[in-house]
C-alpha positions in Angstrom: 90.9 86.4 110.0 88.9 88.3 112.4 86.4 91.1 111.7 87.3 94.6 112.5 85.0 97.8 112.4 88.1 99.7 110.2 89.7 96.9 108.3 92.2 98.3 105.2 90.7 96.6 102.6 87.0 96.1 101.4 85.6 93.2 98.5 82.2 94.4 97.3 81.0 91.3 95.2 77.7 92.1 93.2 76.1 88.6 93.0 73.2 88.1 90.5 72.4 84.3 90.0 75.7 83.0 91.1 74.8 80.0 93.2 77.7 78.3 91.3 80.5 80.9 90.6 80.2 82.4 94.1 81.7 79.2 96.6 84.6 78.6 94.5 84.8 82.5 94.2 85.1 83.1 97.7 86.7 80.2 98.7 90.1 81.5 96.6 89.6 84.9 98.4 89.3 83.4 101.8 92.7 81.8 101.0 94.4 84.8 99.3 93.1 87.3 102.4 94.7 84.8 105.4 98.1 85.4 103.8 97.8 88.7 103.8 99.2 91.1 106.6 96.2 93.3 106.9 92.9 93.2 108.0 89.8 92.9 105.1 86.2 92.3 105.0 84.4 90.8 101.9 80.8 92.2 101.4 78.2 89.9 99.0 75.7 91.8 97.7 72.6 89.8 96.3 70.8 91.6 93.7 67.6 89.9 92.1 68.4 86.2 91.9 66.2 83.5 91.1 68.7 80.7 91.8 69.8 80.0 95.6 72.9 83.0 95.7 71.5 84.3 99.0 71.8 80.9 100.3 75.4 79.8 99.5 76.4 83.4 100.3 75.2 83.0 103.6 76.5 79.5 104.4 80.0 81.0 103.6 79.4 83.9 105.7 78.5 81.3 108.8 82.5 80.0 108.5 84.4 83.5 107.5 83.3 86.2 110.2 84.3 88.5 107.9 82.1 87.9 105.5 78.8 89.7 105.2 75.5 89.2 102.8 73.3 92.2 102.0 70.5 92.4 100.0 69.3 94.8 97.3 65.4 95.6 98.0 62.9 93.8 96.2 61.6 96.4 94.1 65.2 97.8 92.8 67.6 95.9 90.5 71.0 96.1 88.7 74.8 95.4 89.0 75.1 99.6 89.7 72.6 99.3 92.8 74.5 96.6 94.0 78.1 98.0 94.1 76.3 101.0 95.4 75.2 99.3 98.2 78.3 97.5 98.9 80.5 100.6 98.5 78.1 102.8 101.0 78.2 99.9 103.6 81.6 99.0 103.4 84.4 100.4 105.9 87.8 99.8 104.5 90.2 102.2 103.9 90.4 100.8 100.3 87.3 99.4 98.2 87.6 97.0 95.9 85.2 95.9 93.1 85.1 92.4 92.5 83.0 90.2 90.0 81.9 86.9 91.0 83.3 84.8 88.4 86.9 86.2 89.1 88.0 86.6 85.7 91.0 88.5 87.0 92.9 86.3 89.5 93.0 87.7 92.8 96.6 87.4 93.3 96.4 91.0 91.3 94.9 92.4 94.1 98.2 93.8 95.0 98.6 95.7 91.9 95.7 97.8 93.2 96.6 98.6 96.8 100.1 100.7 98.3 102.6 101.2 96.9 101.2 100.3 93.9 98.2 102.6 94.9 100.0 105.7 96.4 98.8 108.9 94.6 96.3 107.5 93.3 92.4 107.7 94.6 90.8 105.3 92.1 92.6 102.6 90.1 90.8 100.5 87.0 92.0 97.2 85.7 91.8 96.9 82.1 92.2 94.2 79.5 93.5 96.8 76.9 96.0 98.9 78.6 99.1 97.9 77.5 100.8 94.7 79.1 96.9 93.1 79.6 96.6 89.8 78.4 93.2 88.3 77.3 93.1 84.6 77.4 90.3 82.9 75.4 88.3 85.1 74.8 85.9 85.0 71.2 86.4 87.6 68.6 83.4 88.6 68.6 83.3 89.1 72.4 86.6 91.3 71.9 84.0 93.6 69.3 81.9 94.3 71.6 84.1 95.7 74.1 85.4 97.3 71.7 82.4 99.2 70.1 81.1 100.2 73.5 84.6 101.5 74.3 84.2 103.4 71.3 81.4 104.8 72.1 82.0 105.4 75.6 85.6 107.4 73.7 83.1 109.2 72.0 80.5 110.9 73.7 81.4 110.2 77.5 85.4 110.3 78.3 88.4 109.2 76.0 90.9 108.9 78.7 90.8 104.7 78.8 91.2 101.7 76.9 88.6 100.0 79.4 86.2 101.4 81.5 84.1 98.2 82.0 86.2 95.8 83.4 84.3 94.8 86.5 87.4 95.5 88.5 87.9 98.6 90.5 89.9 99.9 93.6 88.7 103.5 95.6 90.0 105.1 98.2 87.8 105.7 101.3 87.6 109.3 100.5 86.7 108.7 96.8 84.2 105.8 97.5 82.2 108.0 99.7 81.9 111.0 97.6 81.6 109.1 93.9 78.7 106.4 95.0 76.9 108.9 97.3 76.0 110.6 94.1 75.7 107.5 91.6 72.6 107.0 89.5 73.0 104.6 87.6 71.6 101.3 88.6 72.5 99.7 84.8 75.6 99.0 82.5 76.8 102.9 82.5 77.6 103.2 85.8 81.0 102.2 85.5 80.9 105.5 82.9 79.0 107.6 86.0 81.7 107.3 88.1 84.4 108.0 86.2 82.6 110.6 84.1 82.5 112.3 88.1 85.5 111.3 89.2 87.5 112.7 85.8 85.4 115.8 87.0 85.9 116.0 90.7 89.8 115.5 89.7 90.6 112.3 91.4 94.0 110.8 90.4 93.2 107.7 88.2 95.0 104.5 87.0 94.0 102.3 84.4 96.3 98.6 85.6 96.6 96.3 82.9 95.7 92.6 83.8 95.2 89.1 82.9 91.9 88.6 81.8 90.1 84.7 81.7 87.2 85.0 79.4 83.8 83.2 81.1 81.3 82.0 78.6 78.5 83.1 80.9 78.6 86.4 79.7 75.6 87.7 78.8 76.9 90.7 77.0 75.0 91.4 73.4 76.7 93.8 70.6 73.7 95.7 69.6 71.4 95.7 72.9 74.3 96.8 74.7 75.5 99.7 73.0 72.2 101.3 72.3 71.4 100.8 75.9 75.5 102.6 76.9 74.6 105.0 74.3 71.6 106.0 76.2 73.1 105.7 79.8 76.0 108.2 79.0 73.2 111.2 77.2 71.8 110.9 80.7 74.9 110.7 82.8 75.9 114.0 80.5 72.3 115.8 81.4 72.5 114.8 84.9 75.8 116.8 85.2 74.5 119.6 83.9 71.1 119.6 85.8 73.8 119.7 88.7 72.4 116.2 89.9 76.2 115.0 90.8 77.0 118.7 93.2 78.8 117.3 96.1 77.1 117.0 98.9 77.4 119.4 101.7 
């Protein structure tokens, strides 16, 4: 697959210690994408890691042209920044969030684009929405998701079952406007966007999917909703300080 300065489809992967995940990872994209009838571009954004992530990124990106590797600066961390980044630099007419371990299989894609995607200018995948599967995945994972969902149902915006799921298609349009105002560089700003896009009145659809359960989540019950909890009272003030006015 050649590059192309307009392709249809963008893959923002934020990559965080993934010198393991990420080969096998992109390996099943490169193979999903050269079947495809359109153009696409994959976009690996390395954000803090310790381990070699830039480094197998950017061996990958030597064979797949269009692949690119960007990194977030030194100074500035989190899985927000990252798709940030990736979303701002990307070119497609259609954006796609993607996590690294591929917990969704990425013959789903499909679910996310036209037809599928017509009307629509942001579409969610959640592992709640009726017809989602979830396949092994601990109880006790399953409550947290839940309690932050509550939460998030709560004080934020009740309209989904799951607004955490790390994947998310936009339309160019959308992208542009919702991540030129994001803030949040930590685990609300999967809440920030939609909180602005619910707002803005984009058309949204939650797309129920196969989930595989990684045990390399990190997620914890108690640190994790305290810290949503927090996120969202700022998201909330932001709005009303006017930090989220679209941009002239």
């Amino acid at each position: 697959m050649s590059q192309v300065s307009t392709p249809f489809l963008s893959i923002i992967i934020p990559a965080h210690n993934e010198e393991h995940r990420l080969p096998p990872s992109l390996t099943e994209i490169d193979s999903y994408l050269r079947q495809q009838p359109y153009d696409a571009e994959v976009i690996v954004v390395e954000n803090g890691s310790i381990d070699r992530t830039y480094d197998v990124a950017m061996a990958f990106a030597d064979t797949c042209k269009y692949v690119r590797v960007i990194q977030s600066p030194d100074n500035m961390r989190g899985k927000g920044l990252a798709v940030k980044q990736g979303m701002l630099a990307a070119c497609g007419q259609w954006r796609f969030i993607c996590d690294a371990d591929l917990s969704m299989r990425i013959e789903d894609l499909s679910q996310f684009l036209p037809p599928a995607a017509n009307g629509y200018d942001m579409l969610i995948a959640s592992r709640e929405a009726p017809g989602a599967r979830r396949v092994d995945e601990p109880e006790y994972r399953h409550l947290i998701g839940r309690v932050n969902n509550w939460i998030i149902k709560l004080a934020a915006i009740n309209d989904f079952e799951d607004t955490q799921c790390g994947f998310k298609m936009f339309s160019r349009n959308a992208a542009e406007d919702l991540f030129g105002v994001q803030r949040m560089n930590g685990i609300g700003f999967d809440v920030e966007l939609l909180f602005i896009a619910k707002r803005r009145g984009y058309r949204i659809k939650e797309v129920p999917i196969t989930w595989y359960y990684d045990a390399y989540s990190t997620m914890k019950l108690w640190d994790d909703s305290v810290k949503m909890l927090k996120e969202i009272l700022e998201i909330r003030q932001n709005w009303r300080r006017g930090v989220y006015a679209k941009k002239s």
